[in-house]
N, C-alpha and C positions, 0 to 999 in steps of 0.2 A: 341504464345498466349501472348497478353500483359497483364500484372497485375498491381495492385493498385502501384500507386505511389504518395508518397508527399514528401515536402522540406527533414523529417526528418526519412521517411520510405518507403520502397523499397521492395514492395512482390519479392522474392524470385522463388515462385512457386505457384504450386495451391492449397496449401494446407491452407494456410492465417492466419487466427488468428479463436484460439474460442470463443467464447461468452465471456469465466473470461478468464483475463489477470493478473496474479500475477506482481508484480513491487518493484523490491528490486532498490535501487539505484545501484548497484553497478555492469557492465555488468558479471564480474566473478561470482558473485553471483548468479545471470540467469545462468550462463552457468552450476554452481553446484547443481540448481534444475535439472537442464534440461536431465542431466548425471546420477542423484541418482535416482530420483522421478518420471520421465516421463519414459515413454513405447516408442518407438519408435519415437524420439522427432528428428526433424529438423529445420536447419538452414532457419528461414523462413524471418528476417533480418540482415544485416550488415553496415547499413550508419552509420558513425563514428564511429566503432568500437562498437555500444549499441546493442547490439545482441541481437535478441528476436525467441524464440525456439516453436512451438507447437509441443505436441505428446499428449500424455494419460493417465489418472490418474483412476482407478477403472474404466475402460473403458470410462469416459470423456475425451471430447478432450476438450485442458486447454495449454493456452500460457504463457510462463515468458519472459517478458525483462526490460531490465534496464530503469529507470527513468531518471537518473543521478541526482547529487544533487541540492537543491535547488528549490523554487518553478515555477521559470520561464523557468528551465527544464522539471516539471512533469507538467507543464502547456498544455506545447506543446506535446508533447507526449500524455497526457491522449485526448487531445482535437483531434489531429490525430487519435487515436484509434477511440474514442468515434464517431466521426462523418463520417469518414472515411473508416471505417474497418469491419462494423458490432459490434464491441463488445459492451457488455453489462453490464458487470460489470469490476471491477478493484480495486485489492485487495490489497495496500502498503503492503511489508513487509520490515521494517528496522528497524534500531537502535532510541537510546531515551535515553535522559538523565533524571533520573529522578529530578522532583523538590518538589514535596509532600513525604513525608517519609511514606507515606502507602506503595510504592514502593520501593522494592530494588533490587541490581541485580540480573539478568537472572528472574523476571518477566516477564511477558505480557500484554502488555496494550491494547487494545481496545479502539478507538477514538470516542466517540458519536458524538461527535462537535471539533472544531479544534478553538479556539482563535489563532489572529496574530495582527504581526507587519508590515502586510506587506498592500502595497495599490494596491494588485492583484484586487479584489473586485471593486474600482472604474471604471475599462470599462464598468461594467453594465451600470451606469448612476443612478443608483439609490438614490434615496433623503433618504439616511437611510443605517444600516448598516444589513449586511447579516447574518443570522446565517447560519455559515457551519457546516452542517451536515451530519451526515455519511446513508448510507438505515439502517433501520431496519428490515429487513427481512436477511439481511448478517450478521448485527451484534446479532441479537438473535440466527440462528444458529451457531456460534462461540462461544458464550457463552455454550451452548447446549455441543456442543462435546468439549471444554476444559473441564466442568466440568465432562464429560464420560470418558475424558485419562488421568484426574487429573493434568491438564496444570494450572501452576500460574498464570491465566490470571486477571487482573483487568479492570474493566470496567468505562471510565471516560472521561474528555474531555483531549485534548493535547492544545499545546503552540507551534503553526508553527512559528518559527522565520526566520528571513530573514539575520540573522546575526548570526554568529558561534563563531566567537572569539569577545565576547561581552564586552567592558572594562566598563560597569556597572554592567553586574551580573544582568542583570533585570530579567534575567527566574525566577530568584527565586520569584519576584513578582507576578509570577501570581497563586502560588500555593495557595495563599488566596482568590480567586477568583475559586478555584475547578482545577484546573487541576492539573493532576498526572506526565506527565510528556512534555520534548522539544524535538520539532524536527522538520523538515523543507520543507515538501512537501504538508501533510494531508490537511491545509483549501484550497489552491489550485486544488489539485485533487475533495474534496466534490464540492467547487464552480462550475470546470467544468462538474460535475457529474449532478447537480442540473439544471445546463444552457441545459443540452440535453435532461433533463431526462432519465438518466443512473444510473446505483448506483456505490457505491463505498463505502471505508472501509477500515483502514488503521492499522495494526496490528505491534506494534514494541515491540522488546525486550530491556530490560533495559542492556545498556551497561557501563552506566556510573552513578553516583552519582553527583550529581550536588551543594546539601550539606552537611556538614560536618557531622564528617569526609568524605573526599574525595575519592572514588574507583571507580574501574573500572575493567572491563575483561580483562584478555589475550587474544590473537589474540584466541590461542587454544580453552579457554572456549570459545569463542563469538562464532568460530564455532557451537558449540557443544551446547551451547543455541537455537541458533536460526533453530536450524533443529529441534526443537518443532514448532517453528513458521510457520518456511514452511509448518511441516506436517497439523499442525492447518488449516493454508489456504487454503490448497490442498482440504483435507476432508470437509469444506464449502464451497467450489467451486462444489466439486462434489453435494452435499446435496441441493445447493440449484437448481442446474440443473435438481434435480432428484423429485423437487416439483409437486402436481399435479397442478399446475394452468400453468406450463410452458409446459406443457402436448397439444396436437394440438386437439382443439375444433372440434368437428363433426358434 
């Protein structure tokens, strides 16, 4: 039996992807949902080492794999899923620096919109700029169960940068324009979310302090942060599968 293939994904088997796709950048990171969190989860990709796992979450079936960094990675990726694979949604979960001081670390943020530096957005063609936007229907349930498991989630826009080691420090500019915190996948994944009509929703943990004073987690805390995040994800992944409007019409 043949199964799906593209440039950057390789079904495995027949098992495929489900509907949400959680998307840490980091493949070890997939592979540490996929072992803690999932029920019977297999190896359903391997092209360049980005592994992406399906198995089962409160009896949903619920895929993780890696984005890798950067937006011209989660580009491709979200867009091979999205158009490709069946799925439906797709859920970031990563790090964040923050740049507004409402934020600090081991937060939660929540993406409404994603400002950037970057000119992903120009292949549209469009005479004007885009607002990226996260669904509302994923981010009101995530709000919903952080505030039921007492998760320090903040709810706001983010600052996709295109650039990591920035020798002007511009993130910090944009925290007067509303955003909470930086990071560098979110307006890419909403844009290709938006281009399919898919949803998507980008959930990171504060890993770093962005201004003064300067901090940051240990390897150990950021673990240990971010298995809030996961779980957060997980539980609106399941929630909203479990809507009645995704329910099969008679």
């Amino acid at each position: 039996m043949e199964f799906a293939k593209t440039p950057h994904i390789n079904i495995l088997n027949d098992i495929g992807f489900g509907k949400t796709v959680l998307m840490p950048g980091d493949p070890l990171r997939a592979k540490f949902i996929a072992e803690n969190f999932l029920e019977n989860a297999v190896l359903v990709n391997n092209v360049r080492g980005v592994n992406g796992y399906t198995g089962y979450y409160k009896g949903v079936k619920v895929s993780v794999m890696a984005s890798g960094m950067g937006m011209p990675s989660i580009g491709i990726y979200s867009y091979e899923l999205y158009k490709y694979f069946g799925v439906q949604n797709i859920i970031r979960i990563g790090s964040a620096g923050a740049v507004s001081k409402e934020c600090g670390l081991r937060d939660i943020v929540s993406g409404t919109g994603a400002c950037t530096n970057s000119s992903f957005g120009r292949q549209y063609g469009l005479d004007g700029d885009i607002s990226a936007v996260c669904n509302y229907d994923l981010l009101s349930i995530t709000e919903k169960i952080a505030a039921e498991k007492k998760f320090p989630l903040k709810t706001g826009s983010l600052y996709s940068s295109d650039v990591y080691y920035d020798d002007t420090r511009s993130a910090l500019d944009w925290a007067k324009m509303g955003c909470l915190a930086v990071e560098m996948e979110a307006a890419a994944l909403y844009m290709t979310a938006l281009r399919f009509g898919k949803r998507a929703l980008a959930i990171c943990t504060i890993s770093d302090l962005c201004y003064e004073p300067f901090d940051a987690l240990e390897a150990e805390e950021r673990q240990n942060s971010f298995t809030q995040m996961m779980e957060l994800a997980l539980k609106s992944a399941v929630e909203y599968e479990n809507l009645p409007h995704l329910e099969p019409k008679e």
